[in-house]
C-alpha positions as a Markdown table, in Angstrom:
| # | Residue | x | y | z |
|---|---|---|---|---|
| 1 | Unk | 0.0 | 0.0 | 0.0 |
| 2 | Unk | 2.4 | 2.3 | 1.0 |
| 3 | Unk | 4.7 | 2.0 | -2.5 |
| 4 | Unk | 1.7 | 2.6 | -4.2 |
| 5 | Unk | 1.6 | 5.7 | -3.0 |
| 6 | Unk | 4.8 | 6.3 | -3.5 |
| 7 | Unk | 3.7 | 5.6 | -7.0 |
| 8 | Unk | 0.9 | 7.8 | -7.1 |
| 9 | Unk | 2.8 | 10.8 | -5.4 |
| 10 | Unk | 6.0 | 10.5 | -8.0 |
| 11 | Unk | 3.1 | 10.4 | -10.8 |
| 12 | Unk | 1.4 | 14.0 | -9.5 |
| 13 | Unk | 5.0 | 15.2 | -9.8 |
| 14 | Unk | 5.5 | 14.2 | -13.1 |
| 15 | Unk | 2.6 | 16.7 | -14.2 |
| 16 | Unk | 3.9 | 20.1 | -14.8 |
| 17 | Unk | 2.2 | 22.7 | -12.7 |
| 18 | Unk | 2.2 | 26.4 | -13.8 |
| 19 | Unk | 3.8 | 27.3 | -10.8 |
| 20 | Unk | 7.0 | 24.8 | -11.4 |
| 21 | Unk | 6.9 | 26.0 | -15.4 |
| 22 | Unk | 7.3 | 29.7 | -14.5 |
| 23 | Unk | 10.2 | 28.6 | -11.7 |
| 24 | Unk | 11.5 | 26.7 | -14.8 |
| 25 | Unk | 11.7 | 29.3 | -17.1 |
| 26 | Unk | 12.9 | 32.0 | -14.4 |
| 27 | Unk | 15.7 | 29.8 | -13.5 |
| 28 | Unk | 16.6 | 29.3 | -17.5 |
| 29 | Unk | 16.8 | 32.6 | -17.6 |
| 30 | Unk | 18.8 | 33.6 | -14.2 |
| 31 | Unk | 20.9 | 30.7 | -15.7 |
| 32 | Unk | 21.5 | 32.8 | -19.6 |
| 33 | Unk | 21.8 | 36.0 | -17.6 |
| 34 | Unk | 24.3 | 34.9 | -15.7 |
| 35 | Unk | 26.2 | 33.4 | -18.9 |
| 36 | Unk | 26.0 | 36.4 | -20.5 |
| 37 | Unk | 27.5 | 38.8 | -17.5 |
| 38 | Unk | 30.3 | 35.7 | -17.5 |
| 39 | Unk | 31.0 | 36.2 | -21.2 |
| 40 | Unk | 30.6 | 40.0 | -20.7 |
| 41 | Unk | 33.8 | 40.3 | -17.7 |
| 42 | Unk | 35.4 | 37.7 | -19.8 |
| 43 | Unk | 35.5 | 39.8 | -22.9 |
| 44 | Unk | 36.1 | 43.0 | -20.2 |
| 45 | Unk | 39.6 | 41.3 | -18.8 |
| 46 | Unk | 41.1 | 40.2 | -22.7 |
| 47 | Unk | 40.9 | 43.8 | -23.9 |
């Protein structure tokens, strides 16, 4: 009983909810901004 809802629970957490998709793409995009500022000091310290 109890690994079936296990199961179950892992199941509910495969369904996207819009809260985890809008923590998704916020993340993403911390993630490219923080790339690009990277890229940005990089470029800053070879000139």
């Amino acid at each position: 009983m109890e690994a079936n809802c296990i199961v179950q629970h892992e199941v509910e957490r495969m369904e996207p909810k819009r809260e985890d998709i809008i923590l998704a793409y916020l993340t993403l995009l911390l993630v490219l901004l923080i790339g690009l500022f990277l890229v940005w000091v990089v470029a800053m310290f070879l000139e």
